[in-house]
C-alpha positions in Angstrom: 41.8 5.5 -61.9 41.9 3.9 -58.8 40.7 0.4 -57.9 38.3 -0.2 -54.3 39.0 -3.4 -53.1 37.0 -4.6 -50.0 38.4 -7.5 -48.5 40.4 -7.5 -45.5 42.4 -4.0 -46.3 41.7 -1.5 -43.3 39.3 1.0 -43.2 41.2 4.5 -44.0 38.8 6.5 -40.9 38.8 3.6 -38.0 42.2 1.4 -39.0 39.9 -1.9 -38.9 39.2 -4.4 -41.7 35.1 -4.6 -42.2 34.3 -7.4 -40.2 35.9 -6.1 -37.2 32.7 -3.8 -36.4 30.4 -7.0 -36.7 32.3 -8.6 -34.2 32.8 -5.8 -31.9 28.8 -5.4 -32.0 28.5 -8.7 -31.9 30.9 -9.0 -28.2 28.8 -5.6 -26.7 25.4 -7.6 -27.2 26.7 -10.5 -25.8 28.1 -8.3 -22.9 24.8 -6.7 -22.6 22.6 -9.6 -22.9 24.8 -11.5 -20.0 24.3 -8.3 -18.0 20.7 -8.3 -18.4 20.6 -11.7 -17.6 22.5 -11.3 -14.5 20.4 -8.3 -13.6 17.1 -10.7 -13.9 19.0 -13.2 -11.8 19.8 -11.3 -9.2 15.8 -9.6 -9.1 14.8 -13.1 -8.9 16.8 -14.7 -6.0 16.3 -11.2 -4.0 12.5 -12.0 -4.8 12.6 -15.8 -3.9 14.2 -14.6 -0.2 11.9 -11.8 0.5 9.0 -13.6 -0.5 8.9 -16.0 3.0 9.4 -12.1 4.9 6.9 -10.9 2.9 3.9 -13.1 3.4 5.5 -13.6 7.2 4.7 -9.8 7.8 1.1 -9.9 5.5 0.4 -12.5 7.7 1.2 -10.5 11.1 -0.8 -7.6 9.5 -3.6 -9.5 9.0 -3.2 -11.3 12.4 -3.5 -7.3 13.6 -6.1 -6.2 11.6 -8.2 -9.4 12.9 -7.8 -8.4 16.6 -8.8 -5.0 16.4 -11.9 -5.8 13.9 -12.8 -8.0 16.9 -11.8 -5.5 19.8 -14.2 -2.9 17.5 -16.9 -5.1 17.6 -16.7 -6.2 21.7 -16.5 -2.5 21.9 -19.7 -1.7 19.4 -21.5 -4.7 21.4 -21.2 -3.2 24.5 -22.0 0.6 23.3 -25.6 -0.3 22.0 -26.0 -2.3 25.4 -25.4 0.6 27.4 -27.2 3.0 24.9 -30.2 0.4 25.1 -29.7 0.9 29.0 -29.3 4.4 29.2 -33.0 5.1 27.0 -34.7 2.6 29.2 -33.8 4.2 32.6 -34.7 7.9 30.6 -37.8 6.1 29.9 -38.4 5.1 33.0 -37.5 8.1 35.1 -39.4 10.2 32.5 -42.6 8.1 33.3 -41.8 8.7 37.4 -41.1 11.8 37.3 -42.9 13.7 34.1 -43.2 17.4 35.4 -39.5 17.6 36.3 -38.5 15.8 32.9 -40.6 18.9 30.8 -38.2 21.1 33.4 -35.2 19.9 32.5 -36.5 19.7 28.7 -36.8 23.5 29.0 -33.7 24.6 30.5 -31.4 22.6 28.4 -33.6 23.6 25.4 -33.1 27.8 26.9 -29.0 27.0 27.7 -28.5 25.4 24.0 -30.6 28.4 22.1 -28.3 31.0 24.3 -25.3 29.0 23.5 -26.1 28.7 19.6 -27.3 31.9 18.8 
């Protein structure tokens, strides 16, 4: 009968001794942990020098977004002023001039029900 012995003989399938797989797993996680790191590195100083460009264009959009809030708003303001001007000169032609008002009431009522139906 033949004797195993497992110390440091080789390994009859790969050619290496035992410990030889430990250490070669042992080199790959290394490798791949200092990868990894480097990886994270890199993600961070890319982060750090887009950050500054970043809030630099958040800031322009805001900057934009804060102009034409206020341009909508001049622009709302002055809408209901003319709206508010345009009813009280109806008004007040309506009140001058009732018959022709009930005239023009008619015909646009007559050229909208020919046009809808």
């Amino acid at each position: 009968m033949e004797s195993a012995s497992y110390g440091n003989t080789p390994n009859s399938t790969t050619g290496l001794s035992p410990g030889t797989g430990e250490a070669a797993i042992n080199k790959a996680s290394s490798a791949a942990h200092s990868a990894v790191d480097s990886f994270a590195n890199a993600a961070d100083d890319a982060t750090r020098k887009a950050k500054p460009r970043i809030d630099k264009v958040a800031t322009m959009a805001h900057d934009v977004v804060d102009k034409a809030a206020g341009a909508a708003a001049d622009t709302a303001d002055k809408l209901t002023a003319r709206s508010e001007s345009l009813v009280s000169d109806t008004c007040n032609y309506v009140s001058a001039n009732p018959l022709k008002s009930v005239g023009i009431a008619v015909l646009a009522g007559f050229v909208l029900a020919r046009i809808v139906l």
